[in-house]
N, C-alpha and C positions, 0 to 999 in steps of 0.2 A: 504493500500500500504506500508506505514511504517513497519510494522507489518511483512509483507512479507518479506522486503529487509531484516530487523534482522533477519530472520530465515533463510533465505539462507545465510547470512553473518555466522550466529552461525552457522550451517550447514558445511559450506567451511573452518572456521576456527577448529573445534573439528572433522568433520567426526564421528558422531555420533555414528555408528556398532562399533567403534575401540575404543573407549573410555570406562576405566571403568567406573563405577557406583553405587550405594550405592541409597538406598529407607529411605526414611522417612514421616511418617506420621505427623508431626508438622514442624514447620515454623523454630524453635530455633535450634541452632547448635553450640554445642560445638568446639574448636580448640585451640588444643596444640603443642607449640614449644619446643619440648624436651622434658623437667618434667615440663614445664611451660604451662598452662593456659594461651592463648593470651586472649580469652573469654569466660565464663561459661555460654552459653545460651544466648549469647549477639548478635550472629551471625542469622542475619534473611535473609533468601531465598529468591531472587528476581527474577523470570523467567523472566522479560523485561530485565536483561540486559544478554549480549551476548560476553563475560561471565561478569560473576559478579565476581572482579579479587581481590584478599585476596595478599597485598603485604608486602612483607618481607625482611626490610631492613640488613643491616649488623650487627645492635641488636642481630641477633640469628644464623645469617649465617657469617661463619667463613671457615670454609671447608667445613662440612655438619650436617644436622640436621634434627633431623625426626618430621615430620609434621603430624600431626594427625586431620580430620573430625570427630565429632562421631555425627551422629541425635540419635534421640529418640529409635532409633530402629538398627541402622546398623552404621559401622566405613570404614575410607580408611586412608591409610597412604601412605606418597611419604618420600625417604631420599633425601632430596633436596640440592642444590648447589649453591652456589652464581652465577647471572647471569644467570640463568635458567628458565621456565615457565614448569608446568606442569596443563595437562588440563584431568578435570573427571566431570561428569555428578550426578546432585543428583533428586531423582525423585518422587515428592513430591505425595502425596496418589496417586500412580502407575499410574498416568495423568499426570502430570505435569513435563517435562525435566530443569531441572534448571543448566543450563552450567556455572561451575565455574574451576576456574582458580588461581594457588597458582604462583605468580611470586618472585623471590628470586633477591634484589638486587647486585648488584656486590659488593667487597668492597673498598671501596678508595683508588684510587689508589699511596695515597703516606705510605699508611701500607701494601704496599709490600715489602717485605723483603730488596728488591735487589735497593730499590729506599731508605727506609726508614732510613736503616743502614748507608748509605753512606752521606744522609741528615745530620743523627746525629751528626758522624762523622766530618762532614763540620763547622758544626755550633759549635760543641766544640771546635774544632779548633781555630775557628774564635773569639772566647771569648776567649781561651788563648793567642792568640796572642795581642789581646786588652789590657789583661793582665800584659804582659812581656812588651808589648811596651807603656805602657801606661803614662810615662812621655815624651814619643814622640809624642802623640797625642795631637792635637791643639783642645781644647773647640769649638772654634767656628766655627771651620768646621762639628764639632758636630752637635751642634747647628741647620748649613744649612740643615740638615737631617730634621729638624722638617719641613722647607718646603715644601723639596721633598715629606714628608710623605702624607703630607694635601694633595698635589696635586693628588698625584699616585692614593690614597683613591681612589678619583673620575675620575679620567680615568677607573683605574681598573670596579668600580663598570659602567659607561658606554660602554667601550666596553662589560664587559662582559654581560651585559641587551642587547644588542645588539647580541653577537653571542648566547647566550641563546633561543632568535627569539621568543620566549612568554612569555616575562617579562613588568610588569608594574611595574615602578616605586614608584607610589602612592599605590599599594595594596601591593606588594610583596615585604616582607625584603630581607635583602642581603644573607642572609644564603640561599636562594631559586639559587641564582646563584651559587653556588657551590656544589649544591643537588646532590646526586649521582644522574649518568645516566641523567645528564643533559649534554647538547652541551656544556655548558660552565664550565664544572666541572674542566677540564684539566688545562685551561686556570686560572680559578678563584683562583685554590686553589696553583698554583704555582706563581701566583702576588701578593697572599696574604702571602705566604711564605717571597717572596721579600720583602714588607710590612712590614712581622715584623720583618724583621733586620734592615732595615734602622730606626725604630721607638724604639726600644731597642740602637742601638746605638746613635738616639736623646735623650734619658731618661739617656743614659750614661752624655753628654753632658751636662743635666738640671741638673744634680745633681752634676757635678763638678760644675758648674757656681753659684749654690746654697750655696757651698760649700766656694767657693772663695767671695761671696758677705757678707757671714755669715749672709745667711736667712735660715730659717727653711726647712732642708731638706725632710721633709713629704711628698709638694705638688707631688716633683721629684720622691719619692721610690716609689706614688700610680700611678705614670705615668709608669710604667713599666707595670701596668697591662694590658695595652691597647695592647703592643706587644704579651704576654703571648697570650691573647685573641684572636686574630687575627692567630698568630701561629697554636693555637687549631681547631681554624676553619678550618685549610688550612688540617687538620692531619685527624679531625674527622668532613667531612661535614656533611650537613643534610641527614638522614636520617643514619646515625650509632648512636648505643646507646651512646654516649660517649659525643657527640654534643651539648648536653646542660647544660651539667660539672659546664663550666664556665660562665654559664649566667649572674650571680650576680657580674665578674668583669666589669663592666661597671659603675656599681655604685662608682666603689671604683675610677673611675676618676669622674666622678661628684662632687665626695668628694673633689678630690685634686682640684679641680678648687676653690669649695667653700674655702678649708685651705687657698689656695693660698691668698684671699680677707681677713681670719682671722687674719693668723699669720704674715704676711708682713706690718703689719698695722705700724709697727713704720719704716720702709723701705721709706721713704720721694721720692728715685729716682724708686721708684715701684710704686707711686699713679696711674699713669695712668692704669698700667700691672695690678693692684688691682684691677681697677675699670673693665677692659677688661674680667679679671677673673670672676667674678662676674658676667658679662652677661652670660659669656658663660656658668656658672651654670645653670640662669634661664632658656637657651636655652636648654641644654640637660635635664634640668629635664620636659620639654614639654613629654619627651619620657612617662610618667607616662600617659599621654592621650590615653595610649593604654587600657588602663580598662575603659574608657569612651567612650559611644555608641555613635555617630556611627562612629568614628577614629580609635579604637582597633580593629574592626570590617573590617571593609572597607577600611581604609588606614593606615593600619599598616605600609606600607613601608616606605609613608608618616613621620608618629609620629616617628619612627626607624633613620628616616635620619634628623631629628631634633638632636636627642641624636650625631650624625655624625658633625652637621653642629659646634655645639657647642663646641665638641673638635676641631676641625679645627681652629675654632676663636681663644682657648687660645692655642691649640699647633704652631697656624702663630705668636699669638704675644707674647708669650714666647718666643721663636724664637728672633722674632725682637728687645726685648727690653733688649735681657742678649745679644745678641752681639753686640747691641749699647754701653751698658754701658763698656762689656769687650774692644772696641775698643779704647772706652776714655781712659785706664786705663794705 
């Protein structure tokens, strides 16, 4: 019965007379994106599924790109387009219909010219003004940003788990809510934009007050990378080549947390912020339990939102403890 509903399903969806086709006598299948090799023989034929769907993020699709099948014996080529599905048939030793399916992702929508330009634009701005006005800025309203940041994090990442509608929390990392051609992409990648302005302009903040306490400004310049980071994601979400760029800024706030516990050590009205620091290292380096089975595995979102939880703990009580002492002062 099963069996049946697929084949009237594959049926209904390709209309089979209408659909080209390409014969092969072996299982393996070559497929190239451009002059690129996605797979050399990597590609194996599955007639249970209906289709068997080869998808193609914004990696290779930009405007268009030619896609190339070749079996053992015969080739098809489609010039495809972001946001497109093309459907052809491959027909394995002249028995076998094997319905497959080259889907082409759309590309994110804030590298659209007409969105991305005037982003740029905005946010330069915005930095120059910070600039020129910047002995008018008050540190400690700065500061309150580190709040806002911690908290927005996790609304943002709740609603958007939420309008997403098949998101788990404990398996699924955050990058998954801003995937292209997700429900939540829209929503995810322009709070994340929010995000990381309010979080660049707290790391403004850490590094005046840093400055002004005459502690070591290190832990504050690696805390910039956290906006960077976030920015990135909002620019290049999952599923564009470009999206994993910045993976290894994260570490470099794990770092700053640790400095923060090094070099403040002769900081007498920082023991507590040291000691706070210092947790929140051990907390985000939990993130490393992603190479241990069966966490990495199964609940990566999970080990993911430990590395989260951690910066939240020193970005609240950074926060807290440079605008107590600024208030004394």
């Amino acid at each position: 019965m099963l069996t049946f509903v697929l084949l009237i399903t594959g049926m209904s969806i390709f209309g089979q007379d209408s659909l080209p086709a390409i014969k092969a006598t072996s299982e393996k299948v070559d497929i190239r994106v451009g002059n690129e090799y996605f797979v050399k023989r990597g590609w194996a034929l599955d007639p249970n599924k209906k289709p068997d769907v080869f998808s193609i993020g914004s990696k290779w699709v930009y405007e268009e790109k030619k896609v190339t099948f070749t079996t053992n014996i015969d080739s098809i080529s489609f010039n495809v387009k972001p946001g497109n599905k093309y459907n052809f048939i491959i027909i394995l030793n002249d028995t076998i219909s094997c319905y497959t399916q080259i889907k082409t992702l759309s590309n994110p929508v804030f590298l659209k010219k007409s969105i991305l330009i005037p982003l740029l634009i905005g946010i330069i701005l915005l930095l120059f003004l910070l600039y020129l006005y910047r002995q008018k800025i008050n540190t400690i309203k700065l500061l309150y940003l580190g709040y806002s940041s911690a908290i927005l994090f996790w609304i943002i990442t709740i609603v958007s788990g939420f309008i997403h509608g098949n998101y788990n929390h404990f398996k699924n990392v955050i990058s998954d809510l801003g995937a292209l051609e997700t429900k939540s992409e829209i929503f995810t990648s322009a709070s994340l934009i929010l995000l990381s302005v309010l979080c660049i302009l707290f790391s403004i903040g850490f590094y005046r007050a840093s400055r002004a306490f005459k502690i070591s400004i290190i832990p504050a310049i690696l805390s910039f990378s956290m906006p960077v980071s976030i920015f990135w994601a909002a620019i290049f979400p999952l599923g564009n080549e470009f999206h994993s760029l910045t993976g290894p800024l994260p570490f470099l706030i794990i770092l700053g947390s640790l400095l923060s516990y090094l070099l403040w050590k002769k900081s007498q009205e920082f023991s507590e912020l040291r000691l706070l620091s210092i947790i929140s290292f051990f907390v985000m380096l939990l993130i490393l339990l992603r190479f241990i089975k069966p966490f990495g595995y199964q609940y990566e979102g999970l080990i993911q939102r430990f590395f989260y939880l951690g910066w939240t703990i020193w970005t609240l009580f950074t926060s807290y403890y440079f605008i107590k002492r600024l208030q004394i002062q």
